[in-house]
N, C-alpha and C positions, 0 to 999 in steps of 0.2 A: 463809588460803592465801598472799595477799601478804606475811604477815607470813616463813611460812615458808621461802619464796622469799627476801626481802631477807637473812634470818638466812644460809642457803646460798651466797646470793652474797659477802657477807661473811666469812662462815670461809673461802670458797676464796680470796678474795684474801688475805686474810691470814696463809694458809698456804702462799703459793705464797714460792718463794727467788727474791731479782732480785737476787741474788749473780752476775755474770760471773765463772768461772773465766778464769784470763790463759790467753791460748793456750800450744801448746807447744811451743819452739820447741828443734831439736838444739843438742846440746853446743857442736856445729864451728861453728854458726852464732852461739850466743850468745857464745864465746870471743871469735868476728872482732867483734861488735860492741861488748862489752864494753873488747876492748883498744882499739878503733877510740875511745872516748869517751875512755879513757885518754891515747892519740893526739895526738886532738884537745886537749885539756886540754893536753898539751904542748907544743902548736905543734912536734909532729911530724913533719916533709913528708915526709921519709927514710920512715919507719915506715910512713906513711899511703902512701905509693906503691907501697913494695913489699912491702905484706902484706895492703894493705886495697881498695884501690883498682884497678876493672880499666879497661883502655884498649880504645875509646874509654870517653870515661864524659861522660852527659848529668846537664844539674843544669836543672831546671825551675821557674823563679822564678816569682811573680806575673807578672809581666809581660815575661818574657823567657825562653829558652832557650838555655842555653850546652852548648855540643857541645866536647870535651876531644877531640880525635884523637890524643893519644899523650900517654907519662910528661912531656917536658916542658910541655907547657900546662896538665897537671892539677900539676906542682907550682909552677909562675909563678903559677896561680889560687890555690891554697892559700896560697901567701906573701903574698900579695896580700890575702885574706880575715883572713888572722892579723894583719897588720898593722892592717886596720879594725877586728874585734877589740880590739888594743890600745887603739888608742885611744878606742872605748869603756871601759877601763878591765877587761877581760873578766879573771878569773882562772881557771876552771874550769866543768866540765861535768859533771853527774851523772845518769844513766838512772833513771829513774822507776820504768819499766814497760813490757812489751810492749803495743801496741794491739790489733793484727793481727797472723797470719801463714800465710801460705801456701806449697807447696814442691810443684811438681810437677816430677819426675825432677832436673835439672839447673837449676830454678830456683827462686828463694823470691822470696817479696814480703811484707815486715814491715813495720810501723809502730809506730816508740818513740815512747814520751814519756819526753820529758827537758828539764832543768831547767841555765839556765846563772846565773854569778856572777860578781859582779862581785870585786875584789880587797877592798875591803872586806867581802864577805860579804854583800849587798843581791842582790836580786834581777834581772839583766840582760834588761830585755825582760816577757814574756809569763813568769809561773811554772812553768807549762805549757807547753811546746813540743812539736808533734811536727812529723814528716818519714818519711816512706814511701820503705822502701830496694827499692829491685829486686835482686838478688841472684843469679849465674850461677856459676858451675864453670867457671874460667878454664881454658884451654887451657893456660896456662902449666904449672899444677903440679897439675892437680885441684882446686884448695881452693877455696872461695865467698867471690868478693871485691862489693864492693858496682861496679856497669856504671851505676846513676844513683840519683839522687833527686828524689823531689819534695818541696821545700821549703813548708811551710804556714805560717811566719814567715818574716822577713828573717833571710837565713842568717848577715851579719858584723855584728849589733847584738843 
């Protein structure tokens, strides 16, 4: 009997999928993110302001919380962050994967993982990176721009 038991429990686990399918996330929303790494990659400020970015917009550090109340202090903070960047030696950014994602009426909440580089082509930081976007339907135009993040590495290294 024991025996037939340990065999049954065995083929179930066996047989069970620990497969996660990625979540799924809209068209409108993987566009804004996808060009948003693009963006980024760029050292975009222009781009990232007025297509990606909505005002106010909070950014939530390990150890700190910055509160953006309008376009110019989210792009002074952006230049600011590209330059450190820099000089890390930073080249580009590329998306992984979705982690999460949720969307109820007029808001979503996702988490990428993504992967930055340095100009030689080495690895900058953590291989793995992720950051949890908040996401709302701007008054401005309808469209879903990211209102914050929460940063789970250091966001200019």
């Amino acid at each position: 009997m024991r025996f037939t038991i340990l065999i049954s429990v065995l083929v179930l686990f066996s047989c069970q999928n620990n497969e996660v399918s990625p979540p799924k996330v809209p068209t409108e929303i993987e566009k804004l993110v996808f060009d948003y790494v693009q963006a980024w990659s760029e050292r975009d400020v222009d781009y990232i302001t007025d297509n990606t970015y909505g005002a106010p917009f909070v950014l939530f550090l390990e150890d700190t919380t910055i509160f953006l109340n309008d376009f110019e202090n989210i792009k002074t903070f952006l230049k600011n962050t590209f330059s450190n960047l820099e000089s890390s030696n930073y080249s580009h950014s590329t998306f992984n994967n979705w982690e999460t994602f949720k969307l109820r009426g007029k808001t979503a909440i996702l988490e990428m993982n993504f992967t930055r580089f340095k100009k030689n082509g080495d690895v900058l930081g953590e291989k793995e990176r992720t950051a949890t976007y908040i996401l709302k339907k701007s008054d401005k135009d309808e469209n879903f721009r990211i209102f914050s993040i929460i940063a789970h590495t250091v966001i200019d290294s």
